[in-house]
Structure formats: structure tokens, C-alpha cells
N, C-alpha and C positions, 0 to 999 in steps of 0.2 A: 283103263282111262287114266291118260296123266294128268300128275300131281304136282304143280307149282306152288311154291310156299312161299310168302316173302315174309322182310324185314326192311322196316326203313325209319328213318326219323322225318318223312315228310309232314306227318301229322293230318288232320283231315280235315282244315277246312281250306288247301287247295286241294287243286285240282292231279296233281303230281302222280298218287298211289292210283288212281281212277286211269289216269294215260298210259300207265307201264301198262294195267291191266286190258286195253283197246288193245298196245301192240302186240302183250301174246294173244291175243282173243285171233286177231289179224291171220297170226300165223301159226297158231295150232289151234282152230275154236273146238276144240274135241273136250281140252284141257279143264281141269277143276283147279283154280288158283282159290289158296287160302290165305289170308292174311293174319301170319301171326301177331303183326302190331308192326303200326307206323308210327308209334308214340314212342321211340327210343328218343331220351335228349340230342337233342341237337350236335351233332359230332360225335355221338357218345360211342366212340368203336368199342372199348371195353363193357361195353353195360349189351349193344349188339354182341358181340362175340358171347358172353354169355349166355343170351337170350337163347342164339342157337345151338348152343351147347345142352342146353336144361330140358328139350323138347326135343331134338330133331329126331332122335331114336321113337317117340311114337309115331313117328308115319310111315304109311306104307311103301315100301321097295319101291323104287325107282323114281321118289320124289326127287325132286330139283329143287334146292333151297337157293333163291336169289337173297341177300344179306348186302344192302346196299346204305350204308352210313358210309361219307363220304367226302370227308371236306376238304381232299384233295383231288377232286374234280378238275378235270384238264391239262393240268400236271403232269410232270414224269410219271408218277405211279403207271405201275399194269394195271391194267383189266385181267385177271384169272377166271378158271374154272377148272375142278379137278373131281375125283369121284374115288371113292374105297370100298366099288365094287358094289355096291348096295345103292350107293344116295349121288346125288350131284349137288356141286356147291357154286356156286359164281357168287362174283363179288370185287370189289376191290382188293388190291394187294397194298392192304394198310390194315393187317395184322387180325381184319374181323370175321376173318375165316379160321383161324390158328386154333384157337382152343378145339374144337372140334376134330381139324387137320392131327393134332398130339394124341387126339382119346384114338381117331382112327387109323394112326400111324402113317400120314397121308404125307410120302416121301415127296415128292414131283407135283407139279401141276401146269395146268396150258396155259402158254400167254396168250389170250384173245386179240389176235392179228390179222384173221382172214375178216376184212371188211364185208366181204358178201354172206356173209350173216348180221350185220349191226343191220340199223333203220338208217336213210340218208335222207336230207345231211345230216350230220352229227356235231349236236350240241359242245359248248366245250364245257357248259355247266349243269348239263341233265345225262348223262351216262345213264342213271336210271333207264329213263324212257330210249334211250339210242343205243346202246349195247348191252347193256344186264341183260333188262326183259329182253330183245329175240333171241336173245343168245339161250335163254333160257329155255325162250318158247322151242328152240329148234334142237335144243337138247332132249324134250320129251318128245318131240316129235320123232327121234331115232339118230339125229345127226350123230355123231360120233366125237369126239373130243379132238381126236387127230386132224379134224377136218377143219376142227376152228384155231388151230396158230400151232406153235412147238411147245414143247417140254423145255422147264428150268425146276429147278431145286433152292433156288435161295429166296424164296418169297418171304416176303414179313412177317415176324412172330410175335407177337407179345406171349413173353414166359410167364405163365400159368403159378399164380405165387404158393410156393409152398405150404403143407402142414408139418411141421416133426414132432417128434413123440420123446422128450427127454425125462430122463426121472419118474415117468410116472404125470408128466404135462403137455397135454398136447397144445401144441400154440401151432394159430393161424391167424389172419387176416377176413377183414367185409372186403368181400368182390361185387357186391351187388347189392343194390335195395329196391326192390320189388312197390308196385302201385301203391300196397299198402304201410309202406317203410318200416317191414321186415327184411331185414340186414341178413344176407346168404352170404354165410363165409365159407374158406375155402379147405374147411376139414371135410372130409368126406364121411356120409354116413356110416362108412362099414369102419371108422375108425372108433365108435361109440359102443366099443364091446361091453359086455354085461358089467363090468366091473364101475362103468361110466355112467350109468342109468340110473345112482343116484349122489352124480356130482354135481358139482357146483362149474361155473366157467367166472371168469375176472378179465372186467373189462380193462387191459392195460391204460388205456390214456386216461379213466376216471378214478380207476380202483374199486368201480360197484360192482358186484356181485351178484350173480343170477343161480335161480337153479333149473336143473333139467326137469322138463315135462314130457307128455306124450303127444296134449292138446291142448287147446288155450283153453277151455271149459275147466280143466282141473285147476284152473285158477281162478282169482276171484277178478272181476274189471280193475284193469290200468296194472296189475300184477304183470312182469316182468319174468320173462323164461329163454330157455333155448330147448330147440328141440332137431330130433332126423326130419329134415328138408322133403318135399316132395320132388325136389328136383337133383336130390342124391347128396345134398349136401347139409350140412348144420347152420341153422337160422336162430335169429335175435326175433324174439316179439315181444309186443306190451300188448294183454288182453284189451280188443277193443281199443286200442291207442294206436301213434305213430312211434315206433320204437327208434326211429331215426330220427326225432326230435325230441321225443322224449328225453332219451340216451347221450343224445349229441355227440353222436359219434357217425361216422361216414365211411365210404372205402380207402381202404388204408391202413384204417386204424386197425390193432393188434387184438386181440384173444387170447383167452388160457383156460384150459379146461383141466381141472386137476381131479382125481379121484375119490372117494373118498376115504377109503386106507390105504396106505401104502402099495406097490405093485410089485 
């Protein structure tokens, strides 16, 4: 049975997420569509692009992830969709497919050009509902990739902001803040070797200082940590709080996680 996943920032109290869901139904009603969240901010391709990066690996083979944040709707931009053999992804080409595209080494992708697969007519300001969704639906349905437009290589990226490890300090960046504004930076967990498990991290824009946990229960409420991410990555929290207002700090802003002897 196929598996449609989506993403959007339509939010739900229109009607938008509910109509993409009619046109696959339309044309693959076989399909099991999941909504990972239509509550991305408004525009927010970078906060999409991670979404689907943090999750897309738990589902099963041959899902088709549609990732539709958008606000250049009608515009030059492509319509893409591309696959690394496992998953399929469609989406706009404005960079909210990328993170994903880097982890799966995802060289190429289709420009979505054969119209006989969009809905008619076609919106210039709903893509969603007139090319994503069937294009998606007729992707689980068997269609083939080759069948919905050509191959290009220079699709949009947004680069993935680095972690480095100098001296003995690993510095990164917040890429994301999650419902509960737990701040996901961009060290990855497997950089948090034993040596790290009882440092300290230093917020660079305030100079406050956290230490590492395992879970927010080994702290006391509003107590302040960083710990390995569920989503493969190293998180900011306040027991019980918002650590993105607590903190006041946002994506962008810097990290340092130092050990605590020497390396």
C-alpha cells in the first residue's frame, strides 16, 4: 500500500491540506497519506527542509514525501521531484528538499514538465493542490520519474551549516526550534563522544552556560541542558520551559561545547 507523507505550512484551519488530500485520493485512492505537519511557519523553507530531514528515514520504502513550503509560487522556480532509490521527494526547487538531497547524495533531479500529470487548470498560487499532490499521487501509483519531465543538476541548495571540532571545542549553530522551543543545533550526535558526556556547551551570543544531560527529569524545572537529539542531533532545553525564550537566542545564533579536560 502507498505511502504519501506531506509537509506544508498551510496550517488547518483552511481548507488547503484537506484539497491536496481529495486530489491524491482522486488518483491513487489505494494510498495511506500521512501528515507530518502543516504548521511549518509561514515561508519557513529552512525549518521544512529540516522537518524532513529529522523523520523521513522512519518510513517505510517507497514513501513519496511531498514538502510543499512555497512562497514562490508561480514564478520562475521548478517544480522537482527526485528519488535515492528508497523514498521519493517532490517539492519546490527553493532549496526544501536539499538537506535530505546532501544526507542522500541526491546528484540529479526531474523538472516536472509533462502537464498530463498536474490537475487542470492550474493555479498560479496553489501548486500544492495542482502539481505536488498528483504528481505525488502518480508517483506511488508506479509512474516513473522519467515520465514526468527531464533531468537537471543545478537545483537549489541551501548549505547545511557546519559543526567543527578545534582544540578540543566543538562549535555549531540552532537550525531549528521545535513546538516546544527546544533549539536543534547542527552538531550531530555521534560528535558527543564519551569524553563530552560531562561538558559544559557556551551559549556564544549571551555567554550562559549549560551543562550536558541524558533527560530533562535529571534536572530540577526551568534547569537549563543540552543533550543527543531524537532527531540525530544536539538540543538546547529548559525543564518544563521554553528554552527559546527563556535563552533568547534563535537560529543562527552560535554554540560551543568544550570538554571537560583537555583532548
Amino acid at each position: 500500500m502507498p505511502v504519501i507523507a506531506l509537509i506544508t505550512d498551510f496550517g488547518e484551519k483552511n481548507w488547503f491540506a484537506g484539497e491536496m488530500k481529495g486530489v491524491i485520493y482522486g488518483i491513487s485512492p489505494d494510498a495511506t497519506v500521512i501528515d507530518i505537519t502543516h504548521q511549518i511557519p509561514p515561508g519557513g523553507i529552512r525549518t521544512a527542509c529540516f522537518t524532513l530531514l529529522a523523520c523521513y528515514s522512519s518510513f517505510p520504502q517507497g514513501t513519496v514525501f511531498c514538502n510543499v513550503v512555497d512562497p514562490g509560487v508561480g514564478s520562475s522556480r521548478k517544480a522537482i521531484a527526485a528519488s535515492n532509490g528508497k523514498y521519493f521527494f517532490v517539492g519546490p526547487d527553493n532549496g526544501v528538499l536539499s538537506w535530505v538531497f546532501l544526507k542522500e547524495n541526491v546528484r540529479t533531479v526531474t523538472h516536472l514538465t509533462n502537464s498530463t500529470f498536474f490537475r487542470h487548470p492550474v493555479s498560479s498560487t496553489f501548486h500544492g493542490r495542482d502539481i505536488f499532490a498528483p504528481v505525488s499521487a502518480h508517483l506511488s501509483s508506479g509512474v516513473s520519474l522519467e515520465k514526468l519531465g527531464t533531468q537537471f543538476s543545478d537545483f537549489k541548495q541551501i548549505t547545511f551549516p557546519a559543526s567543527t571540532l578545534d582544540n578540543g571545542k566543538i562549535i555549531g549553530e540552532i537550525i531549528c526550534i521545535d513546538s516546544f522551543g527546544n533549539l536543534i543545533t547542527s552538531i550531530g550526535n555521534d560528535m558527543i563522544t564519551p569524553e563530552y558526556q560531562n561538558s559544559s556547551m557556551k551559549i556564544l551570543k549571551t555567554g550562559e552556560t549549560l551543562l550536558f544531560g541524558r533527560y530533562f527529569q535529571e534536572f530540577k524545572p526551568l534547569d537549563k541542558l543540552f543533550y543527543t537529539g531524537s532527531a540525530g542531533f544536539v538540543e538546547i532545553a529548559v525543564n518544563g520551559g521554553n528554552a527559546s525564550e527563556v535563552l533568547e537566542i534563535t537560529v543562527g545564533d552560535r554554540v560551543e561545547i568544550t570538554a571537560p579536560d583537555p583532548i
